[in-house]
N, C-alpha and C positions, 0 to 999 in steps of 0.2 A: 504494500500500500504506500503510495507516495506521502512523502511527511508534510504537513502542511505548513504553507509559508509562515513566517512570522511578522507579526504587523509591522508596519511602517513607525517609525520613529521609537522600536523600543528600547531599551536602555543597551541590550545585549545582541550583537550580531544584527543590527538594523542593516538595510540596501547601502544607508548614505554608508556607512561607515566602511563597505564591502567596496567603493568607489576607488578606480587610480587617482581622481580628483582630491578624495579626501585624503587618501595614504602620500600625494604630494603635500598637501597642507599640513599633514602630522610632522611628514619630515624636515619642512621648513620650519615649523614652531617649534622642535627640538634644537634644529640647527639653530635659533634665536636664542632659544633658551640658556645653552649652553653659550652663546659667544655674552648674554649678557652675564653670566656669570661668571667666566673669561675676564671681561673687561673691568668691574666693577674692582678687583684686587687690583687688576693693572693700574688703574686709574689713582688708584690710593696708593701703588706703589711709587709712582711718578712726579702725587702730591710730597709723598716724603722723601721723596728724593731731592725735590725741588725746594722742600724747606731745608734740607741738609746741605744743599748749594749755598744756599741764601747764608744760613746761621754760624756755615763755616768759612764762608769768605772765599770756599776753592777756586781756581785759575784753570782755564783750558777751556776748550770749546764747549765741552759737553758738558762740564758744570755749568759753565756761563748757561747752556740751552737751558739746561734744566733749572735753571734760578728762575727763569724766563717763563718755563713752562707754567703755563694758566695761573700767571702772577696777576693779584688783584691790584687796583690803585686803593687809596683809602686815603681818608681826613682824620687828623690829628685834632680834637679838640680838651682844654682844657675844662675841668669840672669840681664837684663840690661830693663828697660822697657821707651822707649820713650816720655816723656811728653814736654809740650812746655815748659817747667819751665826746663829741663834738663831732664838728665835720673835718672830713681828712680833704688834702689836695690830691686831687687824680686826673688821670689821664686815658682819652678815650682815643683810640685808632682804631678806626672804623671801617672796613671796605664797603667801596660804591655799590658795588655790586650783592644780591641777595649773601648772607656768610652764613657757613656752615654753624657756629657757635661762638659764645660769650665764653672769655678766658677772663677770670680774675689770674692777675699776674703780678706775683709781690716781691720787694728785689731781697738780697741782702742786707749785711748791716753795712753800710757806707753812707758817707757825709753826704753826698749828693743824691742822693733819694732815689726819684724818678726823673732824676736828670741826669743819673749816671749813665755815660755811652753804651756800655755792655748791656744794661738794660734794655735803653730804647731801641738798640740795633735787636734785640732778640723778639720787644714787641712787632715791628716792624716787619720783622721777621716772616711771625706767626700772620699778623696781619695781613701779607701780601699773600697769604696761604691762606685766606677766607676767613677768618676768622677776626672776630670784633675783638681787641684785648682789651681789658679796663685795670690801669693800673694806678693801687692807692699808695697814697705815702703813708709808710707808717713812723711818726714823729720818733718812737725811741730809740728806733735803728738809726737816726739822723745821727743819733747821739751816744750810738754802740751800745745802749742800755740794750737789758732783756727783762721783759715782763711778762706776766700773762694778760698785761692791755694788748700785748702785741696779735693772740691769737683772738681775742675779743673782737679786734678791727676785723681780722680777717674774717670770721663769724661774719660781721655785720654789714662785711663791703658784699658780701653773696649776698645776703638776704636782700640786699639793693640791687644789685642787679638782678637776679632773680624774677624781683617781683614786677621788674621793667618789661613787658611783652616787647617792644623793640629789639631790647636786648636777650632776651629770653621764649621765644617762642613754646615752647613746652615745659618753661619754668624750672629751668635748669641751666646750670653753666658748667663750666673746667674749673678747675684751682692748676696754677701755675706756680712754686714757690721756689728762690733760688737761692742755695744754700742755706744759712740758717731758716729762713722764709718757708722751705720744703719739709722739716720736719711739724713746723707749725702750720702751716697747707693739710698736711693730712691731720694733724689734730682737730681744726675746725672744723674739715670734714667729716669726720665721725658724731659730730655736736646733734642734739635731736632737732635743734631749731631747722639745719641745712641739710641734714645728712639727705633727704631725699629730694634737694635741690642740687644734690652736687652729681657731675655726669661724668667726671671723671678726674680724679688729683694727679698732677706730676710734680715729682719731689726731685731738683736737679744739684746734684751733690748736698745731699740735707742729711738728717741726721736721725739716729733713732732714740736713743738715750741721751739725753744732754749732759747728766753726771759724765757718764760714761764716756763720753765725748771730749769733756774738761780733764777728766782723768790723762788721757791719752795726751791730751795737748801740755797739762804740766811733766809728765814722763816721756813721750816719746815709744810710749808701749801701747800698742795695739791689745785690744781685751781677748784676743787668741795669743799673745806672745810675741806677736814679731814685733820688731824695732821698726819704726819710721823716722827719722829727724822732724819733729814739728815745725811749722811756719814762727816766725815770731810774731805775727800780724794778731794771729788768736789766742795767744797767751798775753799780750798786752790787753785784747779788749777782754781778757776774764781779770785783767788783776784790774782795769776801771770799774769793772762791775764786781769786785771783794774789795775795794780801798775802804766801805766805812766799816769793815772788820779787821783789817790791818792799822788804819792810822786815827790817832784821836779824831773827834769830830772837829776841830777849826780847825785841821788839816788835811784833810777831805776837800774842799774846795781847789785850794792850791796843786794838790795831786793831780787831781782830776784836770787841771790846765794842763798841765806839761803831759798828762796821758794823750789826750783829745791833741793837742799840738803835733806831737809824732807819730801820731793815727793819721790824720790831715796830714802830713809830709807824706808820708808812706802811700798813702790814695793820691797826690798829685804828683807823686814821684815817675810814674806812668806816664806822664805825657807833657809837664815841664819840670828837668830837675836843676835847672837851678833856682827855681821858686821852692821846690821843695827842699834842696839846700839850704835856705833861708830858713825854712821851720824848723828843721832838722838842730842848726844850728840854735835856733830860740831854745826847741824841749833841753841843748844841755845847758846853755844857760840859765832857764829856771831851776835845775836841778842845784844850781850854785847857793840858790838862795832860796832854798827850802827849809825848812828844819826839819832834823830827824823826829821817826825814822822813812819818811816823805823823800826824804833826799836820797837815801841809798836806794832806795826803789824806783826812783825815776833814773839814777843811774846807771841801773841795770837793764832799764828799759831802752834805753840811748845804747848800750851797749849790747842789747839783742841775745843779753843774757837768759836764754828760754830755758836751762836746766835752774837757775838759780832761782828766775820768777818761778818756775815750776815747783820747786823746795818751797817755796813760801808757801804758796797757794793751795797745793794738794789738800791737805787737811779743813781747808775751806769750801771743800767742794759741794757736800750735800746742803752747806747753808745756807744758799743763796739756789745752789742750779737743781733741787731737787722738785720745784714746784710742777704737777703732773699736765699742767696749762703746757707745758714749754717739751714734753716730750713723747714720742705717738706711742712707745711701750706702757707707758702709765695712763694710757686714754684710749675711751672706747674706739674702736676701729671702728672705718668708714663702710658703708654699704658700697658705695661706686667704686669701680676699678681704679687700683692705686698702680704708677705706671712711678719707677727706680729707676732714676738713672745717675750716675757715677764714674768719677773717672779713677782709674784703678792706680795712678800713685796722687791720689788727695793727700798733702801733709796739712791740712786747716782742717776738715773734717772725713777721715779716713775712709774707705769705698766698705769696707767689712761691714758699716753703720747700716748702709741700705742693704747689704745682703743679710744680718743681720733683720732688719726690719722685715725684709719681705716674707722670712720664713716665721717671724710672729703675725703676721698680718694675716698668709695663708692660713695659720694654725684659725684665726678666729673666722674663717670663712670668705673674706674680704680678697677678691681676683685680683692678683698680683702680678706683674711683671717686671723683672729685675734685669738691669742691664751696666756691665760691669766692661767700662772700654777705656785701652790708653789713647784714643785723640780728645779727653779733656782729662783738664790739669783740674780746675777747684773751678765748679761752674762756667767754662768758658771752653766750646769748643777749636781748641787753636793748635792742636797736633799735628804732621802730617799723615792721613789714613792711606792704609792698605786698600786693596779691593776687598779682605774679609772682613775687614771692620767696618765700612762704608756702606756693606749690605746690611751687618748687624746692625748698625744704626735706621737704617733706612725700613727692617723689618721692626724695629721695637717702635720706630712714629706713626706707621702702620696704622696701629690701634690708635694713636692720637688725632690722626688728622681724618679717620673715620666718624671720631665721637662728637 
């Protein structure tokens, strides 16, 4: 008995579907299928490749292209950003054109805020790579202090943009934080006020424990054992932030001059030194007319004496750098992807801190990705890279310039 047709348009073995017309339409929407999901990784690999052109400055044609590639223009404007502390001064770079996401982006501890070069050349950066960055000043880092106003700010510069639909279209932005700025980035991020306005933290040579951190910097010992020589840059700004434990209170003042004088030399040392010769030369003058024990401690610091300041200091370490505001192992972890990045001989705050962190982060659930490279020194990409590090960077933005 011949088996009876089956109706027209049924879910299973219908005529259309039995069609060469249709089985070409299936093979072309596969072929689509597949090239867009082909292109969509390419596209984002080419976006990170182009912000790694850009952020490292490389030379050659193909860098140059790729700096090039699908670079936005954008507007630089000045603004006022709301915190409970008052309003901070900030800065908006904006691309013309539709931008993928809002970057709060906070610098380190430096005199010059959000007018340090390395900052704005990495907003810019990002910028030109579609994205809006909004970056606040945070006053104590003006002034190498460390507080827990610092994460506060940061707390409150999200919830501001955030709640901007301009800025924020699904009410969410990035954290961007550099060096010290990167361990307090992911603390604010965990905060329940932001935690599910944050889309995604990058911590760029930042820090996990801050004791821990101090430690290292008054010894020269890694919390695994190895030896690294510290910077003297950050054992100078830990003995400005322990002077009213070390020196009577009417000498506290005067310290803290000739600290902040040689901190100022050493930040314009970079790009005029015989201005910065001039300071240089003031911090050992004031050392002359100090009174002890003011004087011998500025004269260690003129002399870049980081085992001696270190001898001093260690024993002061939990009094001041223990507050849990200031570091991401003492505070709740963030829900959004935390994205580590580190240059692998950091002597200011060592690369171990963010592998370290990543694998506390992972423990508490929080998507982690850690990247451990020698083309940066302490927050600045300025090495020359290989072709395997060039990719490893370009694979770990990946995720950034998707978010």
């Amino acid at each position: 008995m011949p088996t009876p047709a089956e109706p027209d348009g049924s879910p299973d073995g219908s005529p259309l579907m039995r069609t060469p017309r249709f089985r070409l339409f299936l093979v072309i929407f596969a072929l689509l299928v597949s090239a867009a999901v082909a292109v969509v990784p390419a596209l984002a690999f080419l976006r990170a490749a182009g912000l790694l052109a850009r952020a490292s400055g490389m030379r050659g044609e193909w860098p140059e292209r790729l700096a090039r590639f699908d670079a936005a223009a954008f507007d630089i404007t000045d603004l006022a950003v709301p915190t409970r502390y008052g309003a901070l001064r900030a800065r908006l770079y904006a691309p013309r054109r539709p931008f993928t996401r809002t970057i709060v982006m906070t610098p380190g501890v430096h005199m010059d805020g959000i007018d340090e070069p390395r900052l704005a050349k990495f907003a810019r950066d990002f910028a030109a790579s579609g994205f809006a960055v909004l970056t606040p000043e945070l006053p104590e880092l003006l002034e190498y202090r460390f507080t827990s106003r610092l994460t506060d700010y940061i707390e409150d510069a999200v919830r501001f943009a955030a709640a901007n639909r301009r800025l924020a279209r699904d009410g969410r932005v990035g954290l961007v934080g550099i060096s010290f700025s990167g361990g307090l980035s992911v603390v604010a991020a965990g905060r329940p006020s932001i935690r599910d306005r944050v889309a995604f933290v990058m911590s760029f040579g930042g820090h996990g424990d801050l004791p821990r951190t101090v430690k290292y910097l008054c010894t020269g010992i890694q919390p695994d054992g190895a030896l690294r020589p510290p910077h003297d840059y950050g054992v100078v700004v830990i003995l400005l932030n322990a002077a009213p434990f070390l020196v009577p209170p009417d000498q506290v003042a005067g310290l803290d001059e000739g600290i902040l004088t040689f901190l100022r030399a050493s930040s314009i040392d970079m790009y005029d030194k015989p201005r910065a010769q001039a300071e240089f030369d003031r911090a050992i003058a004031l050392a002359t007319i100090l009174p002890e024990p003011s004087a011998t401690l500025l004269r260690k610091v003129n002399a870049r004496d980081v085992k001696g300041l270190g001898q001093v200091l260690l024993p002061l370490v939990d009094a001041w750098a223990g507050d849990p505001a200031l570091s991401p192992v003492d505070s709740p972890a963030p829900r959004a992807p935390v994205l580590l990045l580190h240059g692998a001989d950091d002597n200011v705050i060592p690369s171990i801190e963010s592998r370290w962190l990543g694998t506390h982060l992972a423990r508490q659930g929080t998507p982690t990705r850690v990247l451990i490279t020698p083309l940066i020194t302490h927050a600045e990409i300025d090495r020359p890279p290989s072709p395997r590090e060039v990719l490893q960077m370009v694979r770990f933005w990946m995720a950034l310039v998707g978010g």
